[in-house]
mmCIF file of the N, C-alpha and C atoms, coordinates in Angstrom:
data_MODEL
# 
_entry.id   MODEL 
# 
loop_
_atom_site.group_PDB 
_atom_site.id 
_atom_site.type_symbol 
_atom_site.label_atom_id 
_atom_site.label_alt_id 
_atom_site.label_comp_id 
_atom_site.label_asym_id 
_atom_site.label_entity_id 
_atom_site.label_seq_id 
_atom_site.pdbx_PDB_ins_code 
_atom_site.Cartn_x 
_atom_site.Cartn_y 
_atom_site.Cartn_z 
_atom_site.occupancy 
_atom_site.B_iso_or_equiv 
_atom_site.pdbx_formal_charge 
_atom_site.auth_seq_id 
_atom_site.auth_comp_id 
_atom_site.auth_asym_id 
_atom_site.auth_atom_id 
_atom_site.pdbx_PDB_model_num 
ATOM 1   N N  . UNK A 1 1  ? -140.003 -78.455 24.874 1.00 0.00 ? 1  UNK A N  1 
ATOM 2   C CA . UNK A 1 1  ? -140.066 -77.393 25.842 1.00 0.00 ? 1  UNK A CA 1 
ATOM 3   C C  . UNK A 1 1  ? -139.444 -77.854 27.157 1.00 0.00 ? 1  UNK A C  1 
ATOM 4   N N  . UNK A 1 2  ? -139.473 -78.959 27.329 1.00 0.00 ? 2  UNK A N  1 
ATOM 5   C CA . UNK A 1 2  ? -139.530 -79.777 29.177 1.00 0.00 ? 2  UNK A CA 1 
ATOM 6   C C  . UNK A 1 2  ? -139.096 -80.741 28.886 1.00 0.00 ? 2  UNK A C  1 
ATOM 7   N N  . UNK A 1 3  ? -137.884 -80.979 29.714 1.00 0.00 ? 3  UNK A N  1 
ATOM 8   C CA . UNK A 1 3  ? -137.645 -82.161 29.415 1.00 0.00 ? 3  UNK A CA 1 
ATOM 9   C C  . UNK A 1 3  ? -138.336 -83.754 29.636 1.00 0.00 ? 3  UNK A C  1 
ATOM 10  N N  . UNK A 1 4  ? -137.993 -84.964 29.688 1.00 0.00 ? 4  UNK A N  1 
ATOM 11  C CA . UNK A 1 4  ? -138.888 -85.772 30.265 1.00 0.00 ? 4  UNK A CA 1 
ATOM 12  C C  . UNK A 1 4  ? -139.024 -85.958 31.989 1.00 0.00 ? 4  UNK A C  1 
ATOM 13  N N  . UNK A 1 5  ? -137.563 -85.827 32.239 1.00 0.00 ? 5  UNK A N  1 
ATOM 14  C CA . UNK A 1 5  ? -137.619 -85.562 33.667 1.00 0.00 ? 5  UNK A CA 1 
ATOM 15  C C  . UNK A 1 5  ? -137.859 -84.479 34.282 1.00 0.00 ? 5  UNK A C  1 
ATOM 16  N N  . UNK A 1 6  ? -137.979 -83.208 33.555 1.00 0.00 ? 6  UNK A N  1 
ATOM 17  C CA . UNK A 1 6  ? -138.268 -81.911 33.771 1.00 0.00 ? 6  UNK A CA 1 
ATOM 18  C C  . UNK A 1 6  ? -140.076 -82.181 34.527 1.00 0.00 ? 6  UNK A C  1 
ATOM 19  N N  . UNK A 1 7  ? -140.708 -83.244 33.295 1.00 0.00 ? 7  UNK A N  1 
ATOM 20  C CA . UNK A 1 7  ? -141.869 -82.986 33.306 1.00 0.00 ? 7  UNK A CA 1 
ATOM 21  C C  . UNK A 1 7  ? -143.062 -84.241 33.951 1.00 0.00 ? 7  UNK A C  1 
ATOM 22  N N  . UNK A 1 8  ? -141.905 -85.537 34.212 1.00 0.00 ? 8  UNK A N  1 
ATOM 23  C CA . UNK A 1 8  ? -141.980 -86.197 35.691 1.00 0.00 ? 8  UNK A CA 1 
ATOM 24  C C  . UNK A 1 8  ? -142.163 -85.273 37.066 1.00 0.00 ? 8  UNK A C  1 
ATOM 25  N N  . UNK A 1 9  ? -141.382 -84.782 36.799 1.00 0.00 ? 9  UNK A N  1 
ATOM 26  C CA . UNK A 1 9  ? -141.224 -84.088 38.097 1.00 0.00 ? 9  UNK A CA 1 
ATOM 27  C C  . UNK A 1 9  ? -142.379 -83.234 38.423 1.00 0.00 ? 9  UNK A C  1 
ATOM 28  N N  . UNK A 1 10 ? -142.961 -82.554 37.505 1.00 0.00 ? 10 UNK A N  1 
ATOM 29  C CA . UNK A 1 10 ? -143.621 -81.443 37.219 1.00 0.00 ? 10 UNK A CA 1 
ATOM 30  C C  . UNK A 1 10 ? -144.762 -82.287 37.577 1.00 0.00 ? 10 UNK A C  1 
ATOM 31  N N  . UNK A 1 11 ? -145.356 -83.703 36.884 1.00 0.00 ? 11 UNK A N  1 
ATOM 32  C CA . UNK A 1 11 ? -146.798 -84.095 37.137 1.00 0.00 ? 11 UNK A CA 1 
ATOM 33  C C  . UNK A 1 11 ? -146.877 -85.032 38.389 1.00 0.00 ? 11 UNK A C  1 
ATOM 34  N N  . UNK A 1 12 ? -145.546 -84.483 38.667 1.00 0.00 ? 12 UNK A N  1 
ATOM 35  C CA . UNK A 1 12 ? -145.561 -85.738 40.396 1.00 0.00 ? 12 UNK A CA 1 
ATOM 36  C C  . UNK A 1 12 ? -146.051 -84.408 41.384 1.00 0.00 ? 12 UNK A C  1 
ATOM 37  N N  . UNK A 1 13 ? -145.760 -83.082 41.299 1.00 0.00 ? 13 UNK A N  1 
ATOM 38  C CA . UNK A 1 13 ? -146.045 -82.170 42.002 1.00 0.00 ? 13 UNK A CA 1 
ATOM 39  C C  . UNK A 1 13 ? -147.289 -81.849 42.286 1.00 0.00 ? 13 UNK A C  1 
ATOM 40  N N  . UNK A 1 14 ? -148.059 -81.958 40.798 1.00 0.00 ? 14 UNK A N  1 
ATOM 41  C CA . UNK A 1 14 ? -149.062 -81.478 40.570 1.00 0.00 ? 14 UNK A CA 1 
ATOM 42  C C  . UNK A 1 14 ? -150.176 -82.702 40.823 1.00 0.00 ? 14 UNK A C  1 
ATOM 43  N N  . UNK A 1 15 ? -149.788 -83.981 40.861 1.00 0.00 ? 15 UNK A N  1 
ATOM 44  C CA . UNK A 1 15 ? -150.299 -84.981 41.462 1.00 0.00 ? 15 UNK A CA 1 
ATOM 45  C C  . UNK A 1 15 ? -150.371 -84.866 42.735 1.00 0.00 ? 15 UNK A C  1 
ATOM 46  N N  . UNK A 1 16 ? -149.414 -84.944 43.548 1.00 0.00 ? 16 UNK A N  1 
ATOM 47  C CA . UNK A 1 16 ? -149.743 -83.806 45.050 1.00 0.00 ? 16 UNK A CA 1 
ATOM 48  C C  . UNK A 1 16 ? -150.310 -83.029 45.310 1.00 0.00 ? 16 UNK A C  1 
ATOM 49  N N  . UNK A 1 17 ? -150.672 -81.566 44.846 1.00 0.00 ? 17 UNK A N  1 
ATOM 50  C CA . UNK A 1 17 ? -151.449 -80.907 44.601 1.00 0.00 ? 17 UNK A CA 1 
ATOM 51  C C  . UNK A 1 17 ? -152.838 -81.285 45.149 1.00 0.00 ? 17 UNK A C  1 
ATOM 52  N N  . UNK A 1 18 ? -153.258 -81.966 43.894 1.00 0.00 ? 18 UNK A N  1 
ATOM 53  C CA . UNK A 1 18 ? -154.384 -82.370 43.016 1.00 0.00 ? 18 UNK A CA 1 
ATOM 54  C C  . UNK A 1 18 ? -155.027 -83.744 44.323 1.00 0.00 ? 18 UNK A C  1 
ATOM 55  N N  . UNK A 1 19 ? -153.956 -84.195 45.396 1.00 0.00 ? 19 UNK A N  1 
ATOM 56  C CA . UNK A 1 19 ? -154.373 -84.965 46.194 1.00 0.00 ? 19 UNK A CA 1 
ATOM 57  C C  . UNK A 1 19 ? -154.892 -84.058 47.480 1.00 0.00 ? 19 UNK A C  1 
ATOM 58  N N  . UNK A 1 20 ? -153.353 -83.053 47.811 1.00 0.00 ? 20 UNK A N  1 
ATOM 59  C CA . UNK A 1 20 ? -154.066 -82.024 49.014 1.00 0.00 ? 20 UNK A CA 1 
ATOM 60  C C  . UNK A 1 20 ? -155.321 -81.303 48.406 1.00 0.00 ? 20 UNK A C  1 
ATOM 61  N N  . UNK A 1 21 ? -155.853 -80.906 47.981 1.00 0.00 ? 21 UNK A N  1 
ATOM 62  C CA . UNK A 1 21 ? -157.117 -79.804 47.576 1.00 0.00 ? 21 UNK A CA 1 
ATOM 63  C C  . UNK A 1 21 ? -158.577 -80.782 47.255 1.00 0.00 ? 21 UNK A C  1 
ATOM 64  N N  . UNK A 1 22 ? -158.039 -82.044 47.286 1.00 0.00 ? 22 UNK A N  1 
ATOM 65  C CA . UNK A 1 22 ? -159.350 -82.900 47.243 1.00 0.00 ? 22 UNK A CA 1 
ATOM 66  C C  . UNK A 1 22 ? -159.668 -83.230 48.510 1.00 0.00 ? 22 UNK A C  1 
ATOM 67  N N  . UNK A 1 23 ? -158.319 -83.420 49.675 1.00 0.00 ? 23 UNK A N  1 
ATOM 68  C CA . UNK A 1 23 ? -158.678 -83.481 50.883 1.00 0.00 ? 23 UNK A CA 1 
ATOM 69  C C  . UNK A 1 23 ? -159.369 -81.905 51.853 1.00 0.00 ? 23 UNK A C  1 
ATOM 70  N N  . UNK A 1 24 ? -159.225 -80.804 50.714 1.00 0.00 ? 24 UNK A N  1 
ATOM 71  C CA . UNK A 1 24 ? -159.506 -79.596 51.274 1.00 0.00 ? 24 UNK A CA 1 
ATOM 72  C C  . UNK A 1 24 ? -161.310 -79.431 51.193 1.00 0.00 ? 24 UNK A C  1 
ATOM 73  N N  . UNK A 1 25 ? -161.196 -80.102 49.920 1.00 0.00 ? 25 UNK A N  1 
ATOM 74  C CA . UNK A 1 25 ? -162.272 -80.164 49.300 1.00 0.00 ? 25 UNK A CA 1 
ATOM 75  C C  . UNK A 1 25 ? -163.843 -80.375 50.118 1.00 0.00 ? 25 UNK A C  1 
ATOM 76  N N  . UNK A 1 26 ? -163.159 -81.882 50.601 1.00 0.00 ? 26 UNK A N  1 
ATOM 77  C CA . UNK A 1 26 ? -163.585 -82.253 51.775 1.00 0.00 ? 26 UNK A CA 1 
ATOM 78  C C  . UNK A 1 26 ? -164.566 -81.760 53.319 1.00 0.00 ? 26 UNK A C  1 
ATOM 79  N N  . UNK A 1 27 ? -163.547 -80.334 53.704 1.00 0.00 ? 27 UNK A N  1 
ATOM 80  C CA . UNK A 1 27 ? -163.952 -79.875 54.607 1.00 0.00 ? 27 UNK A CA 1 
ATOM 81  C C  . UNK A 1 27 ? -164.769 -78.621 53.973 1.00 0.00 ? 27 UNK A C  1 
ATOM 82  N N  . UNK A 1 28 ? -165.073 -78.526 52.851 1.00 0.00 ? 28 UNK A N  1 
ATOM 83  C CA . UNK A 1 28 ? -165.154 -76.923 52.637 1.00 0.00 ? 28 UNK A CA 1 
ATOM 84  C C  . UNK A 1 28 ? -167.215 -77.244 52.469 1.00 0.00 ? 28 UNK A C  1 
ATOM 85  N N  . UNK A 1 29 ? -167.692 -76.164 52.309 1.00 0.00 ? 29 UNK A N  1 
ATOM 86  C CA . UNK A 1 29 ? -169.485 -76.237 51.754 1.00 0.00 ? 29 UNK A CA 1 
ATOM 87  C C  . UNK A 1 29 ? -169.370 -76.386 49.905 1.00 0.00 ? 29 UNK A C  1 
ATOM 88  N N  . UNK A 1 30 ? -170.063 -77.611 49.946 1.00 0.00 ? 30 UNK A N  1 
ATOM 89  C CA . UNK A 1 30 ? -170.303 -77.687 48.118 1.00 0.00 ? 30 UNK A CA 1 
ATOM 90  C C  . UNK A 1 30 ? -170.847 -76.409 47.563 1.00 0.00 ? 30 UNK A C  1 
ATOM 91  N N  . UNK A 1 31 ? -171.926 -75.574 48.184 1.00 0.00 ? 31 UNK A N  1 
ATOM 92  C CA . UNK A 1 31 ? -172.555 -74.229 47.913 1.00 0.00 ? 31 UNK A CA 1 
ATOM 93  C C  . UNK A 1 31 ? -171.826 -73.026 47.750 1.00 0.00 ? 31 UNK A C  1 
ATOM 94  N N  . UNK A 1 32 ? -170.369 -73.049 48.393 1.00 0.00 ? 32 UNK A N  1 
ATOM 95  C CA . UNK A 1 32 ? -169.520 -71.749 48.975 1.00 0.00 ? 32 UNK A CA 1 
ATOM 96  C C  . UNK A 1 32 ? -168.980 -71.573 47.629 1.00 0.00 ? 32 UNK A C  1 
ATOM 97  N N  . UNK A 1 33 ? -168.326 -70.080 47.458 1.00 0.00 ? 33 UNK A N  1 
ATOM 98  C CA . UNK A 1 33 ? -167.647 -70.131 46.426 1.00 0.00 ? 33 UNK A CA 1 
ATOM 99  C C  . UNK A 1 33 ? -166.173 -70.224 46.078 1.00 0.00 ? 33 UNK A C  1 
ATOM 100 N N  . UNK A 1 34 ? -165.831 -70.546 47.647 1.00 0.00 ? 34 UNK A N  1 
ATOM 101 C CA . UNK A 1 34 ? -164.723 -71.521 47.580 1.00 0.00 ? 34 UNK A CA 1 
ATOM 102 C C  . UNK A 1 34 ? -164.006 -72.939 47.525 1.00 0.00 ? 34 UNK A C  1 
ATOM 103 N N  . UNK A 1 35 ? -165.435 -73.624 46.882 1.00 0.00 ? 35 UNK A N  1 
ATOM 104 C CA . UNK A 1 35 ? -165.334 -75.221 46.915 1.00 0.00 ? 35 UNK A CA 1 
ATOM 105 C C  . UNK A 1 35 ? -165.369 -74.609 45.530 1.00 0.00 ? 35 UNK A C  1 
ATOM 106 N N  . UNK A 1 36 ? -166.024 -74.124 44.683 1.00 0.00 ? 36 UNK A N  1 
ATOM 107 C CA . UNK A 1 36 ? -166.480 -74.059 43.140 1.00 0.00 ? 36 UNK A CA 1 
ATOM 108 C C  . UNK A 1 36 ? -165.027 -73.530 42.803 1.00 0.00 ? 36 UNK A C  1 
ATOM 109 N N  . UNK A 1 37 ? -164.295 -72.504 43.462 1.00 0.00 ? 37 UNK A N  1 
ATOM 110 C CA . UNK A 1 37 ? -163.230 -72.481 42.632 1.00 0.00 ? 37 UNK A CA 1 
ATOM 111 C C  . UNK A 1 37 ? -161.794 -73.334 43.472 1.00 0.00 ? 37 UNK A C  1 
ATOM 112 N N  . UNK A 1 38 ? -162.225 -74.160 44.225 1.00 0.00 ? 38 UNK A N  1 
ATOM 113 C CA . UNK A 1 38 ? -160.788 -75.092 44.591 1.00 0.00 ? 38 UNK A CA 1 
ATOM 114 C C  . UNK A 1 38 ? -161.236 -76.220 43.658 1.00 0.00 ? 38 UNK A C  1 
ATOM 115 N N  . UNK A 1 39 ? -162.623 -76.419 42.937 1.00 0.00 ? 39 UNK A N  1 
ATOM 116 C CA . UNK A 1 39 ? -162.959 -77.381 42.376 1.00 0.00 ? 39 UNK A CA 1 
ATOM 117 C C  . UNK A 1 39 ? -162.607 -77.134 40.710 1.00 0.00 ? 39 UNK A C  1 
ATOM 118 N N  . UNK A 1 40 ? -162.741 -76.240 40.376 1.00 0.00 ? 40 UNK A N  1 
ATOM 119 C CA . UNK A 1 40 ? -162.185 -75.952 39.004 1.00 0.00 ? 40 UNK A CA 1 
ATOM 120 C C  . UNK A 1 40 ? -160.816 -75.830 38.950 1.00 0.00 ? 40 UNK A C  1 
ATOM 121 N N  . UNK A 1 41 ? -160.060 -74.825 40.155 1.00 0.00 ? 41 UNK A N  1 
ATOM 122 C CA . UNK A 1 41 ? -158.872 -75.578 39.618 1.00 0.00 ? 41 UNK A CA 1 
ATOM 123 C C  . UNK A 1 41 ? -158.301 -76.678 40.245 1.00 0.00 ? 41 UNK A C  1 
ATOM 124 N N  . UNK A 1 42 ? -158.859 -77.768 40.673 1.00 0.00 ? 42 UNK A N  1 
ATOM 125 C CA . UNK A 1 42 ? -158.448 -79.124 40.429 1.00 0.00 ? 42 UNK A CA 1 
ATOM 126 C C  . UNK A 1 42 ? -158.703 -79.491 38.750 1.00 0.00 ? 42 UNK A C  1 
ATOM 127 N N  . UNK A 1 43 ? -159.770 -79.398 38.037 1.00 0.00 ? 43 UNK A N  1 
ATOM 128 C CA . UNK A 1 43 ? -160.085 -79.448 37.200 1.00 0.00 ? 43 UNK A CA 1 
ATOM 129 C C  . UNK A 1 43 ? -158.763 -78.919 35.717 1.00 0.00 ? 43 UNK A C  1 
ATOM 130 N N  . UNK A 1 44 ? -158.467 -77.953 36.266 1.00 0.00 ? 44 UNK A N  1 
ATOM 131 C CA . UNK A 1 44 ? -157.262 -77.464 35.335 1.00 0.00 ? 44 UNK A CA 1 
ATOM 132 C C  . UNK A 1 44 ? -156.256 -78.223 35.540 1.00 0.00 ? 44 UNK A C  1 
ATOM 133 N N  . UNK A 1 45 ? -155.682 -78.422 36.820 1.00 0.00 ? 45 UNK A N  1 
ATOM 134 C CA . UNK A 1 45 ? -154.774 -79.368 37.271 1.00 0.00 ? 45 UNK A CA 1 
ATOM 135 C C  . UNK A 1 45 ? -154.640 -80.667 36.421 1.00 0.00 ? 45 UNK A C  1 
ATOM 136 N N  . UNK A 1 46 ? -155.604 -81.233 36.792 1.00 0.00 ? 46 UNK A N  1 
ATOM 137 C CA . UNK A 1 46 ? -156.294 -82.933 35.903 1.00 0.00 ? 46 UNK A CA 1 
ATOM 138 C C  . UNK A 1 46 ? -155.900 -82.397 34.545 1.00 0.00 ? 46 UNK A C  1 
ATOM 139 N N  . UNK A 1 47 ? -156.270 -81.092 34.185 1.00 0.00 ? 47 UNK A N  1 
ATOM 140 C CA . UNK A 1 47 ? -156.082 -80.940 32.167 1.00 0.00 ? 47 UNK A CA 1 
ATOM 141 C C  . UNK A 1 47 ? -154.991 -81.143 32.435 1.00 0.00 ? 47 UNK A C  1 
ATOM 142 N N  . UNK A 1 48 ? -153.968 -80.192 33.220 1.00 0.00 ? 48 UNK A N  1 
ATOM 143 C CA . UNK A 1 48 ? -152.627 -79.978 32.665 1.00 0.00 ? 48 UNK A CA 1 
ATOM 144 C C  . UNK A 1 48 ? -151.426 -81.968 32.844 1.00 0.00 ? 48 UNK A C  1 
ATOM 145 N N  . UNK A 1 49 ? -152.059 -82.368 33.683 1.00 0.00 ? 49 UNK A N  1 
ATOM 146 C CA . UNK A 1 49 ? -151.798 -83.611 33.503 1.00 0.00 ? 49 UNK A CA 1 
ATOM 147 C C  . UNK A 1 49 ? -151.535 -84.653 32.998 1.00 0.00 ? 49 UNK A C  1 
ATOM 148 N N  . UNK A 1 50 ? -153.080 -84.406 32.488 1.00 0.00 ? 50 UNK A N  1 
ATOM 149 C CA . UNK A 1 50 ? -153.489 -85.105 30.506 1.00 0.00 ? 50 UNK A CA 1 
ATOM 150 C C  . UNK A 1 50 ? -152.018 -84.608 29.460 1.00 0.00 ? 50 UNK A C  1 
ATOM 151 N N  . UNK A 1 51 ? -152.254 -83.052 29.470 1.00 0.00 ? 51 UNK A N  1 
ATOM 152 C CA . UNK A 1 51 ? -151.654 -82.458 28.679 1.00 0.00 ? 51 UNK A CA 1 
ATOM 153 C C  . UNK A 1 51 ? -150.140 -83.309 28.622 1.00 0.00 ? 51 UNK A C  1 
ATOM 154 N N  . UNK A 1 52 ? -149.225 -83.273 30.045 1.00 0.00 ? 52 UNK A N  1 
ATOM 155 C CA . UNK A 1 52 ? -147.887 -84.043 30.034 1.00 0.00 ? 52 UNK A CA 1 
ATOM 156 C C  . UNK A 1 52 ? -148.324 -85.453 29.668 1.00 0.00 ? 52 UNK A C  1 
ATOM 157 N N  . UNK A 1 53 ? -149.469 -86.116 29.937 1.00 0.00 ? 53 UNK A N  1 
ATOM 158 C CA . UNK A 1 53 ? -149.525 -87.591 29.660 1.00 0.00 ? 53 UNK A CA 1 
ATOM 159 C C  . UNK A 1 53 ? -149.444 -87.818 28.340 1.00 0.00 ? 53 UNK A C  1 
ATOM 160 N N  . UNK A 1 54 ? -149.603 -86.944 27.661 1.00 0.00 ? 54 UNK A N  1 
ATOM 161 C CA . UNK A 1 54 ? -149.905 -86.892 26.106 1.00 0.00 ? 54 UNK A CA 1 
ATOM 162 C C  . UNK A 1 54 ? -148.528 -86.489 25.326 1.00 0.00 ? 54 UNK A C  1 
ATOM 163 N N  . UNK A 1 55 ? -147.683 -85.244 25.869 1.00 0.00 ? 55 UNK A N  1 
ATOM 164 C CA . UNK A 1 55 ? -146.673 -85.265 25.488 1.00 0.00 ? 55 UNK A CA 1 
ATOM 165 C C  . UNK A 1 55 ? -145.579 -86.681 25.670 1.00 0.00 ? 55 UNK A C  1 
ATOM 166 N N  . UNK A 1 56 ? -145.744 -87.414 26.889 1.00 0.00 ? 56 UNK A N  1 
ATOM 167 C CA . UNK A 1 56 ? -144.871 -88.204 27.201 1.00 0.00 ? 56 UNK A CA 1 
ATOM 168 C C  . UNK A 1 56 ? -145.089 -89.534 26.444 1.00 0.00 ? 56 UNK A C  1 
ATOM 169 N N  . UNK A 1 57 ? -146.200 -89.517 25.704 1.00 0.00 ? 57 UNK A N  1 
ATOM 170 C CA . UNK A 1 57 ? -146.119 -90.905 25.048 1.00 0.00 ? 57 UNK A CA 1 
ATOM 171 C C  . UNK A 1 57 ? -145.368 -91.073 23.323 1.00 0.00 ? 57 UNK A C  1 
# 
């Protein structure tokens, strides 16, 4: 589907991502229901990650 550098590229982005929204994370209330869903999709993020780590081996 992606190439290998297609999909370097792709989990270097999403590694960024996945770094800003943990620092968002940070400032937000664990209770709100905007930590629960910046926290799940970090959570998808991390899958889709796996997912290229797995294709790339």
């Amino acid at each position: 589907m992606f190439s290998n550098v297609e999909l370097r590229h792709i989990r270097l982005c999403l590694v960024r991502q996945i770094a800003a929204g943990r620092a968002e994370l940070l400032k937000l209330d664990e209770d709100s229901d905007e930590y629960m869903e910046k926290a799940n999709d970090l959570m998808v993020l991390d899958s889709i990650i796996a997912k290229i780590d797995r294709e790339q081996s």
